[in-house]
C-alpha positions in Angstrom: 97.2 236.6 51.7 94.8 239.7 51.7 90.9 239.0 51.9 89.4 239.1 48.9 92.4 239.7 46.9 93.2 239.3 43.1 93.5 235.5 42.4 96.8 236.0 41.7 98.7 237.0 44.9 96.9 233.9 46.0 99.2 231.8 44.0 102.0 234.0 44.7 101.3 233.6 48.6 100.6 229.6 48.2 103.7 229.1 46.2 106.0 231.0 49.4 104.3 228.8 51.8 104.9 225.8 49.9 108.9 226.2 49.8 108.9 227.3 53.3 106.6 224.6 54.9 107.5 220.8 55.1 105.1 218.6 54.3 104.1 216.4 57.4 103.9 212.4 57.8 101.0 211.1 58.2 100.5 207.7 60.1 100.7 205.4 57.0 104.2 207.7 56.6 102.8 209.3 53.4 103.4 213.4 53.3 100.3 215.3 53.7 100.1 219.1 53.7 97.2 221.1 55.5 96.4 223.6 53.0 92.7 225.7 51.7 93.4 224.3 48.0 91.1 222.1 46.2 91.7 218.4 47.8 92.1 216.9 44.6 94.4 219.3 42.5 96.0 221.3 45.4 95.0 224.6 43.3 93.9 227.3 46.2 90.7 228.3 46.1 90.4 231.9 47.0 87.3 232.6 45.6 86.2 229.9 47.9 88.2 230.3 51.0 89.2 234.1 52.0 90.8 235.3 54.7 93.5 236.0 56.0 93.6 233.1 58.0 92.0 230.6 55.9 94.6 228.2 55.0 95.3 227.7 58.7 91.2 227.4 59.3 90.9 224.9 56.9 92.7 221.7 56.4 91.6 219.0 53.7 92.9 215.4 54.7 92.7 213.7 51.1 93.6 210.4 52.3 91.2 210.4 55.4 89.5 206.7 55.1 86.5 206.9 52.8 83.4 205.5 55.1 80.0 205.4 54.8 78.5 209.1 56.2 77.7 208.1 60.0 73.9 208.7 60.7 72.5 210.1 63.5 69.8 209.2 66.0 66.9 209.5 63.4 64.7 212.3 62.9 62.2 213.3 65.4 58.6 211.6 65.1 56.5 214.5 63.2 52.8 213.0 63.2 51.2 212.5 60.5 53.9 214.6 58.3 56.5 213.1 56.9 60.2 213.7 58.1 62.4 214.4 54.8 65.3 212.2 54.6 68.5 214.1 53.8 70.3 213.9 50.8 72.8 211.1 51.4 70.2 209.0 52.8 67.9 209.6 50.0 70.7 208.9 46.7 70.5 204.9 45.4 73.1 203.0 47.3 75.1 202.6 43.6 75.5 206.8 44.0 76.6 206.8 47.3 79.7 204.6 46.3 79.9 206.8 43.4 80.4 209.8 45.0 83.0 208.4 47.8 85.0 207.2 45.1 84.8 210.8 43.0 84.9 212.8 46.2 88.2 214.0 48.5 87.7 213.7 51.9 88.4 217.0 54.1 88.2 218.3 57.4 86.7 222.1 58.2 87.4 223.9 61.2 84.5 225.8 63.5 84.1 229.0 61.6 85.6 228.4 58.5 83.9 229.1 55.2 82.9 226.4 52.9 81.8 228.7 50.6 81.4 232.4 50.0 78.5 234.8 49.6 78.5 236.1 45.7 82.2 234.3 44.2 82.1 232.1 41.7 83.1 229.1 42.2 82.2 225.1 41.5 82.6 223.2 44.4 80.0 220.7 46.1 79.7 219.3 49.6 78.0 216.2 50.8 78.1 216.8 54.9 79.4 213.5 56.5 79.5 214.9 60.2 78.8 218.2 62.4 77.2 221.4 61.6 77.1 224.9 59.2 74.9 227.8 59.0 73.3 229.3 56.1 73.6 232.8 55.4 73.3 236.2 54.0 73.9 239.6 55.0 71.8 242.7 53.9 72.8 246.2 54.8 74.2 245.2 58.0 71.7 243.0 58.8 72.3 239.1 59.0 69.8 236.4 58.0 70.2 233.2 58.8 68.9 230.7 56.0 69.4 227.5 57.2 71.7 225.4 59.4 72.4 222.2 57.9 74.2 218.9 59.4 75.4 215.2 58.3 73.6 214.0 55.1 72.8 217.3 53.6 74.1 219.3 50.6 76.0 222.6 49.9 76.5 223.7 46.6 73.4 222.3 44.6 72.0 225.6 43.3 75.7 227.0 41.7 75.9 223.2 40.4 73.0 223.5 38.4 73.1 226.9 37.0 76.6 227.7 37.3 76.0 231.0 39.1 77.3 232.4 42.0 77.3 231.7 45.4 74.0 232.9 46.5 74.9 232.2 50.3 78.1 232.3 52.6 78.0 229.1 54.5 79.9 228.3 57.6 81.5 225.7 60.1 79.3 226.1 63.6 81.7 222.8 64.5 84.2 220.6 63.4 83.1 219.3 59.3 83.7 216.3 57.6 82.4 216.0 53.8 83.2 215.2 51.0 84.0 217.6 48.1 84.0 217.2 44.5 83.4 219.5 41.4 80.3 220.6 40.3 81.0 218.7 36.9 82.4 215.4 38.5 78.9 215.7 40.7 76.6 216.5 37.7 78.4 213.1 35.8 77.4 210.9 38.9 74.1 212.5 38.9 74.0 211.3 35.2 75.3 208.0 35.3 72.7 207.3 37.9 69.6 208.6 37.1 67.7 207.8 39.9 70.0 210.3 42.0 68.7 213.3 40.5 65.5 213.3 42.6 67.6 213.2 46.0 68.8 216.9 44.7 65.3 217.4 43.5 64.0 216.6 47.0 66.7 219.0 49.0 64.9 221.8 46.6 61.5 220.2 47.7 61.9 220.9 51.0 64.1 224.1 51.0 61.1 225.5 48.7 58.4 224.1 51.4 60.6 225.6 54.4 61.0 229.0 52.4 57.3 229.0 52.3 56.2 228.2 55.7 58.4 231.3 57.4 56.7 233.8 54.6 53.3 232.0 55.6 54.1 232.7 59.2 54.7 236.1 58.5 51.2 237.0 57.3 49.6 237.2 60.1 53.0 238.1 62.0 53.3 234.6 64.1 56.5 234.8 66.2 55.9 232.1 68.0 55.8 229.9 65.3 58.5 230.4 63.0 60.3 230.3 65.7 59.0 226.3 66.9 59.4 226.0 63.6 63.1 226.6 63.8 63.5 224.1 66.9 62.1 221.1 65.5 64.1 221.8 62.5 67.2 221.5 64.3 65.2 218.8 66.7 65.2 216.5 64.0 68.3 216.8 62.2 70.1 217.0 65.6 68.2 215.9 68.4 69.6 212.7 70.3 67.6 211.2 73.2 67.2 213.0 76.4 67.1 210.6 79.1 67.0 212.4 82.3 64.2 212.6 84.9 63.0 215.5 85.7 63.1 217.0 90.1 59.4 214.9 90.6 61.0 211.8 89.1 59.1 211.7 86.1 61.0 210.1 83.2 61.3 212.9 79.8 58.8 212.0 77.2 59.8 210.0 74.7 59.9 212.8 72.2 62.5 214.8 74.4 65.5 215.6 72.8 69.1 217.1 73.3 70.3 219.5 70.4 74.4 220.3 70.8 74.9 223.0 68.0 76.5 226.1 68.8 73.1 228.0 68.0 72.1 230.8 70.1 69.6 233.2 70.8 70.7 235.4 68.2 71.2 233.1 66.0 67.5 231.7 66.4 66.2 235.4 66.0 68.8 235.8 62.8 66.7 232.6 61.5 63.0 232.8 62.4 63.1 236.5 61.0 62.8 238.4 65.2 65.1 240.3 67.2 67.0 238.4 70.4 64.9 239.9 72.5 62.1 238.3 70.8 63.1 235.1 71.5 64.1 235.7 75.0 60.7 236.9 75.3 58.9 233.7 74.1 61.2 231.6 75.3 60.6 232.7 78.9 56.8 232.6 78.5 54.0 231.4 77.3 53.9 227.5 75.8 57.7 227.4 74.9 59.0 228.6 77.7 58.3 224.7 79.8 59.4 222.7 76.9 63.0 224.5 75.2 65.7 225.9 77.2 68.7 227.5 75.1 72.0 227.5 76.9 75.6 227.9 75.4 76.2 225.1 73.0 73.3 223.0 73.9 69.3 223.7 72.9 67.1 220.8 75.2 63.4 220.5 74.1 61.5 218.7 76.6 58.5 218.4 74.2 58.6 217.8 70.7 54.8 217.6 70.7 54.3 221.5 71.8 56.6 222.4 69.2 54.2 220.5 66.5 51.2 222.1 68.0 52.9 225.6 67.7 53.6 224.9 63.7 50.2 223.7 63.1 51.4 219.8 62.5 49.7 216.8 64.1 50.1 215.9 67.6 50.7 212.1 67.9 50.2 211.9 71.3 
């Protein structure tokens, strides 16, 4: 299958593979075949999923048991602000059983794309577990929008206006969600009304996020678009650090241990800087005694710096 080829060969290429690959037993003894097609219809989805690879990178597991979307530690303590709930948490209990019975459960390997940057398509996925980035390139140039984890939602903007994909977005680790049409999604949202202001609430805080980064940018403030960043993952993320530091002293309370394949770059790519940049602050000044970025694992020592840095209330 050639990337970004016409829909066609697609077919052509999923129908070889299908006489040439045996369908595998899963442990009830059922067949199940891994493929990149929809979960529900089987239909490949190459304006979702190209690559040359992608049929290997992806693989949907339709009769994966249908549980309730595991929950993480909590959200870190923000003061006086209030820490959004995500999506799934945020939907009447009466939608969330709606859309597990509506939605096909799949699995998404690290660096697979759930969706694709300008192709049209009509797809929508409720995270149930790990991690994917947000994001666009320009010129060369990559921006990182967002990086989103277990509860949120991918695909609300194409399901409400039917455009096109105004984002690529991609496995950082091993996904679980659930995916459904955008039409089969809109038709829960209507049979439970109350569920529309979950979706209207992602948009709240997407819109508030999108405007704190321009704030931050006039006057240029590095530093805190870039603790803004931090407790963004802190708190969708973060589990308990419990270590004591070399005098003995136990980590606050707010201390936290992010393990998302983010790094340096990828922080710059977000907060709007250069690497450098964020090697720079990182290594002095207030952030550089409460975050330490290694590979694979971000540990903030100090939630409360971070809030000071962002302008927010300092509980302690």
């Amino acid at each position: 299958m050639v990337a970004g080829g016409p829909r066609s060969s697609c077919r052509r290429g999923r129908a070889r593979r299908s006489a040439t690959r045996p369908a595998r037993r899963n442990a009830n003894g059922g067949s199940r075949r891994s493929t990149s097609g929809s979960p529900r219809t089987g239909r490949s989805t190459c304006d979702e999923l190209r690559g040359p690879s992608a049929y290997r990178r992806v693989h949907w597991t339709p009769d994966a048991p249908r549980g309730e979307v595991p929950r993480g530690p909590g959200p870190v303590p923000r003061g006086g602000e209030m820490a959004p709930a995500p999506f799934w948490d945020a939907l009447p209990a009466a939608a969330r059983e709606a859309l597990r019975r509506t939605g096909a459960p799949a699995v998404i390997r690290p660096g697979a794309f759930l969706t694709r940057e300008h192709t049209r398509a009509a797809q929508v996925f409720v995270l149930r577990a790990g991690a994917v980035k947000v994001w666009v390139s320009r010129d060369g140039e990559t921006a990182i929008l967002d990086v989103l984890g277990p509860g949120d939602l991918v695909g609300e903007l194409e399901a409400a206006d039917g455009g096109v994909r105004h984002a690529n977005v991609e496995a950082l680790t091993r996904v679980e969600a659930l995916v459904l049409p955008a039409d089969r999604f809109r038709g829960v949202l209507d049979a439970h009304p109350g569920s529309a202001w979950a979706v209207a609430a992602v948009l709240a805080e997407r819109l508030r996020d999108a405007n704190g980064l321009r704030i931050a940018h006039f006057p240029d403030d590095a530093e805190r678009r870039l603790a803004s960043r931090l407790l963004r993952l802190a708190a969708r993320f973060g589990t308990p650090l419990k270590e004591e530091r070399a005098d003995g002293v136990a980590a606050p309370d707010d201390a936290v241990r992010i393990e998302v394949p983010v790094t340096q770059q990828d922080l710059g790519r977000w907060a709007g800087m250069g690497r450098r940049k964020v090697a720079q602050l990182l290594a002095d000044g207030p952030l550089a005694a409460g975050v330490t970025v290694a590979r694979g694992t971000i540990i903030v020592r100090s939630a409360a710096v971070l809030r000071r840095l962002t302008g927010g209330d300092d509980p302690g």
